[in-house]
ROVEX-477341 format. One record per residue: residue number from 1; residue in one letter; x, y, z of N, C-alpha, C in turn. Coordinates in nm, 2 decimals. Example, Ala and Ser with C-alpha at 12.3 -4.5 7.8 and 13.67 -1.06 7.14 Angstrom:
% ROVEX-477341
    n  res   neast  nnorth     nup  caeast  canorth    caup   ceast  cnorth     cup
    1    A    1.32   -0.57    0.78    1.23    -0.45    0.78    1.32   -0.33    0.78
    2    S    1.28   -0.22    0.71    1.37    -0.11    0.71    1.29    0.00    0.79
% end
This chain:
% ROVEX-477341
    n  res   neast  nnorth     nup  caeast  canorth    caup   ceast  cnorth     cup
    1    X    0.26   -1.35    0.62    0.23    -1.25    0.72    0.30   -1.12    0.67
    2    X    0.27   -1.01    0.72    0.28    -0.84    0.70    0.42   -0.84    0.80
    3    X    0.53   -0.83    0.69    0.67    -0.78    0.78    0.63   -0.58    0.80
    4    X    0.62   -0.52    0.69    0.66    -0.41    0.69    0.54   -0.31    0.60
    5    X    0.46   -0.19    0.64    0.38    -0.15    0.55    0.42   -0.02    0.53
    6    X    0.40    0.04    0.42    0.49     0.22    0.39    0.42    0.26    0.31
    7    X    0.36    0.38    0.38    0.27     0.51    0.26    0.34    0.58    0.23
    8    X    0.38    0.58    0.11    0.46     0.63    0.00    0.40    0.77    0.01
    9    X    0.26    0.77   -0.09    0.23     0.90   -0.11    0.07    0.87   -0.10
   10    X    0.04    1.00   -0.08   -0.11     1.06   -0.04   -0.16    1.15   -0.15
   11    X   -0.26    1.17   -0.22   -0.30     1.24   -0.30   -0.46    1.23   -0.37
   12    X   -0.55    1.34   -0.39   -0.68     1.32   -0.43   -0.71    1.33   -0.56
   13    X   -0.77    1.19   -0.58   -0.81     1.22   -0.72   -0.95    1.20   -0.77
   14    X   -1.05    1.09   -0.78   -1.18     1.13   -0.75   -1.22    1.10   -0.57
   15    X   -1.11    1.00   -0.51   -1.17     0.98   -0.41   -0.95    1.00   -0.32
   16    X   -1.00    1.02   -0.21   -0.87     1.01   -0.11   -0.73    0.87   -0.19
   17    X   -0.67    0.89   -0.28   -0.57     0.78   -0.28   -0.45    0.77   -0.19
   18    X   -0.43    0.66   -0.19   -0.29     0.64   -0.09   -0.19    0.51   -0.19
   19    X   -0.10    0.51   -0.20    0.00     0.46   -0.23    0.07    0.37   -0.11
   20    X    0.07    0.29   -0.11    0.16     0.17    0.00    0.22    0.13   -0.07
   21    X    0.33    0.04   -0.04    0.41    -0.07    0.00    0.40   -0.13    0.05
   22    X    0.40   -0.30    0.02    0.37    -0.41    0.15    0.47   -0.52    0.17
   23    X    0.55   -0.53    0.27    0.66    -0.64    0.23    0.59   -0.76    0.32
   24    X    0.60   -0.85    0.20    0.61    -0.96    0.31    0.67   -1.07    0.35
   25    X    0.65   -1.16    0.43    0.79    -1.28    0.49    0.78   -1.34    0.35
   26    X    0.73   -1.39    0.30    0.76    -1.49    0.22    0.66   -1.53    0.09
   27    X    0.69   -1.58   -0.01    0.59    -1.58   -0.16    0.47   -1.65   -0.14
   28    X    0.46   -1.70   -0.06    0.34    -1.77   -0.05    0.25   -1.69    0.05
   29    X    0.28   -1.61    0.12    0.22    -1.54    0.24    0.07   -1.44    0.13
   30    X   -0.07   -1.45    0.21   -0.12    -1.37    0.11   -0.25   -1.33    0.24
   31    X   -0.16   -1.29    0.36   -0.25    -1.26    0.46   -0.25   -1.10    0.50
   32    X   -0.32   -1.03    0.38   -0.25    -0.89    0.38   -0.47   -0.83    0.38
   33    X   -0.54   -0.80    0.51   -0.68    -0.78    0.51   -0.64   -0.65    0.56
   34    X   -0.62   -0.52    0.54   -0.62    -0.37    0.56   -0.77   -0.33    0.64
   35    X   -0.74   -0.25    0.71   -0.88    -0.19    0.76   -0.82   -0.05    0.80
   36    X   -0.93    0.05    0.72   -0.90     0.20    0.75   -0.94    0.24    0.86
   37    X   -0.88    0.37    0.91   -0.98     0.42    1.00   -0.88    0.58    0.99
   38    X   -0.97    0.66    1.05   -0.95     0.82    1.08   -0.98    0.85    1.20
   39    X   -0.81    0.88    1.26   -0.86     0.97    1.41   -0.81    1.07    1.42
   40    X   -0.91    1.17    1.45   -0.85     1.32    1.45   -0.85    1.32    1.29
   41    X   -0.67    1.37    1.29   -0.64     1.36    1.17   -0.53    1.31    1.12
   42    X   -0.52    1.20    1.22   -0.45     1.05    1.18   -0.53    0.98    1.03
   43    X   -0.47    0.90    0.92   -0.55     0.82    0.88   -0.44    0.68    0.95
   44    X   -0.50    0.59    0.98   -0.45     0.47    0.95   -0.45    0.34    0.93
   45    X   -0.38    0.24    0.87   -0.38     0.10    0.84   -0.38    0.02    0.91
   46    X   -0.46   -0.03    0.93   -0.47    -0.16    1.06   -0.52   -0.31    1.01
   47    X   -0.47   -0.43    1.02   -0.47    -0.55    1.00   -0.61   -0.58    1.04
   48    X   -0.71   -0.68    1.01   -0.84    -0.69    1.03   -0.78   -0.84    1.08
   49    X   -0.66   -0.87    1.04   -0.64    -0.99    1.13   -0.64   -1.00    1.31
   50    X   -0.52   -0.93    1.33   -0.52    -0.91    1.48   -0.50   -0.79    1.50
   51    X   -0.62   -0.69    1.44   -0.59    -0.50    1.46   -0.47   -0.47    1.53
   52    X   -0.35   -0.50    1.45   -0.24    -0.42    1.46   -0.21   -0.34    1.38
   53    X   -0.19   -0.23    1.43   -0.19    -0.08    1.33   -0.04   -0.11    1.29
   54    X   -0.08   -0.11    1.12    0.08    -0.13    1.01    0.13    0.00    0.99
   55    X    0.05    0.07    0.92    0.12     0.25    0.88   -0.01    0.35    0.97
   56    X    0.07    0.47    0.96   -0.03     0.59    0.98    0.08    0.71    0.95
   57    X   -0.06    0.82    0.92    0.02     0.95    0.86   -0.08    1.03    0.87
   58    X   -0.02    1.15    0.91   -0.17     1.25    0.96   -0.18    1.37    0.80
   59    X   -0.32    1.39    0.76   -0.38     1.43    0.66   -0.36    1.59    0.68
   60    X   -0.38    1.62    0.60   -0.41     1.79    0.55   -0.55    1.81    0.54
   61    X   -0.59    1.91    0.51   -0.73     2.00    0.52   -0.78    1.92    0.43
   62    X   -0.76    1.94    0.29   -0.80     1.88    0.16   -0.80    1.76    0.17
   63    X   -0.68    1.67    0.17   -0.75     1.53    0.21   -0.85    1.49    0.32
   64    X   -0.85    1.56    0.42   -0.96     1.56    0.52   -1.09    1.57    0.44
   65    X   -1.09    1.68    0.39   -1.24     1.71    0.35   -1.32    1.57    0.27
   66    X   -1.15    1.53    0.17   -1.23     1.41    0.07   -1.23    1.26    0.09
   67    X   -1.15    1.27    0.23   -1.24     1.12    0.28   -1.32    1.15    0.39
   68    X   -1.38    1.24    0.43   -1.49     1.26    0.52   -1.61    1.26    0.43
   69    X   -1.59    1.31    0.32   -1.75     1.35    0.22   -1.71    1.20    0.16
   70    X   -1.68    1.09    0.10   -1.66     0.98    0.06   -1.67    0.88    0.15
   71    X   -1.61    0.85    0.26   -1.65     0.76    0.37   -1.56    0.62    0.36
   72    X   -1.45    0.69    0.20   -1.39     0.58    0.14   -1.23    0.62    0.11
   73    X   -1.18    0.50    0.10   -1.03     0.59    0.06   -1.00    0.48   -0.06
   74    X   -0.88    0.48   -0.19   -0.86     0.39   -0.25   -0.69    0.37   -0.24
   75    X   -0.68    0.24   -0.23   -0.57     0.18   -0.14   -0.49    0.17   -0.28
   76    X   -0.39    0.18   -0.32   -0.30     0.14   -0.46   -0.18    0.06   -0.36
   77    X   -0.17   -0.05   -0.39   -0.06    -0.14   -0.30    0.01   -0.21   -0.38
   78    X    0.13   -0.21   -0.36    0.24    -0.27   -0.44    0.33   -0.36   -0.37
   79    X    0.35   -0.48   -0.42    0.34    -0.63   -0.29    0.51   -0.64   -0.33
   80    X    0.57   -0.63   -0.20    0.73    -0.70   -0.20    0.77   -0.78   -0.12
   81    X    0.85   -0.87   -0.15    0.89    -1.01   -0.03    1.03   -1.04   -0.06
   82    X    1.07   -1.01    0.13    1.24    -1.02    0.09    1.27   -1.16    0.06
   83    X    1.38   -1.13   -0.02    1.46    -1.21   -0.11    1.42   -1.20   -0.26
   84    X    1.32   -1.14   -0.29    1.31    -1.17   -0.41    1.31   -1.06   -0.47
   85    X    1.29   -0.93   -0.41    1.27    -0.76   -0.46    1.40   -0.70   -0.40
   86    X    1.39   -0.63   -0.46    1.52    -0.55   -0.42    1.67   -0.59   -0.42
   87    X    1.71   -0.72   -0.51    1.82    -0.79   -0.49    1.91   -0.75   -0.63
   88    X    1.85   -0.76   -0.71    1.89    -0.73   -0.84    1.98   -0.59   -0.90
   89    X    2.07   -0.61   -0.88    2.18    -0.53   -0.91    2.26   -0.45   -1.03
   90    X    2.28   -0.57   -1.11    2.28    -0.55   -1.25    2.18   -0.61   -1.38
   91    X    2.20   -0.51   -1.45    2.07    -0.55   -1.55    2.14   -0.60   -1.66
   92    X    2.08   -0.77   -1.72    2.14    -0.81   -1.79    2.02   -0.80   -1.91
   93    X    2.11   -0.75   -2.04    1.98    -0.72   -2.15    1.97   -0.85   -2.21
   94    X    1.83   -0.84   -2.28    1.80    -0.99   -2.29    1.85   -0.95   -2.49
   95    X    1.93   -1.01   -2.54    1.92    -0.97   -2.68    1.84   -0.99   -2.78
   96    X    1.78   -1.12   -2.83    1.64    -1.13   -2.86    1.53   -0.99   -2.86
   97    X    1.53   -0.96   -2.76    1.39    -0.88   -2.75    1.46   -0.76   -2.72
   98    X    1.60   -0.74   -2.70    1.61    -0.58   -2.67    1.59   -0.52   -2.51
   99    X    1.54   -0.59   -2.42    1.49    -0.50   -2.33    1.57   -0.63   -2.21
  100    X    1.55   -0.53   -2.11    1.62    -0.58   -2.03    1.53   -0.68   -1.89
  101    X    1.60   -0.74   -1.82    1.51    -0.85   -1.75    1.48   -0.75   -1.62
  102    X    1.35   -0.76   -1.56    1.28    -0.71   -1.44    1.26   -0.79   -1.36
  103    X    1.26   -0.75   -1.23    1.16    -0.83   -1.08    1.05   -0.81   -1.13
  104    X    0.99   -0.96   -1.10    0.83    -0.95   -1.05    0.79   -0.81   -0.95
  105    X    0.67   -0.76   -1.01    0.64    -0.73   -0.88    0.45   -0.73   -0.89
  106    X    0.37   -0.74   -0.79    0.25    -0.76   -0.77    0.19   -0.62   -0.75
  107    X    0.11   -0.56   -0.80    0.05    -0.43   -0.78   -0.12   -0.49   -0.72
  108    X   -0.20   -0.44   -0.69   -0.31    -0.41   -0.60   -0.41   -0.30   -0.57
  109    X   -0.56   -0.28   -0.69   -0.57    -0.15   -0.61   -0.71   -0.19   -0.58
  110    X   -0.72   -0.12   -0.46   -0.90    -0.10   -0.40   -0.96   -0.03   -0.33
  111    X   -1.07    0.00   -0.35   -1.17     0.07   -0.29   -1.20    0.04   -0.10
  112    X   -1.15    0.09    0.00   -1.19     0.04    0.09   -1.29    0.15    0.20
  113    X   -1.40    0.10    0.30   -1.46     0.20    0.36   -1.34    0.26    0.49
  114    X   -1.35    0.32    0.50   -1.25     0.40    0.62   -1.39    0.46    0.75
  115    X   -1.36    0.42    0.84   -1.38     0.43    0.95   -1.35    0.54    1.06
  116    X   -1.44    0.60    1.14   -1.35     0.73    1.22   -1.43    0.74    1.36
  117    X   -1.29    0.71    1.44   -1.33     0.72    1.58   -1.32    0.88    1.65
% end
């Protein structure tokens, strides 16, 4: 299940992008269905599970224009689950290969239709 969802950043590039964040309870959780929509000039994220609105952020002119003439926005999502992101404190270098050890992390990107009431 969807603990926590965060729009990072907003910006157009052939079509409306949005940058998220998605945390979730636990590694096995993979119940993450997004549904856009546009009100006014709210855009926001809502669960197609039990339409509970996760993020929202209201748009500028320019982004307006380019998810109104598109009908579409493209979601870039980047998946975190506590305990396992954000814990790692110091970096221990691996010597072998030189580089140092990382978190997993899950990236996500897609095309979704956006909706406007």
């Amino acid at each position: 299940m969807v603990e926590s969802v965060e729009i990072s950043r907003i910006n157009i590039r052939d079509a409306l992008s949005v940058d998220v964040s998605v945390w979730m309870n636990h590694p096995n959780d993979m119940d993450f269905r997004p549904a856009l929509s546009v009100s006014g000039n709210t855009f926001t994220i809502s669960s197609l599970t039990d339409g509970a609105s996760l993020a929202s952020i209201d748009l500028d002119e320019d982004q307006m224009e380019a998810v109104v003439r598109d009908q579409a926005a493209e979601l870039r999502v980047k998946f975190h689950v506590k305990g396992m992101h954000g814990e790692l404190k110091t970096i221990h270098p691996i010597i072998a290969d030189g580089k140092a050890k990382k978190l997993a992390t899950a990236n996500w990107k897609t095309t979704q239709k956006v909706t406007f009431e």
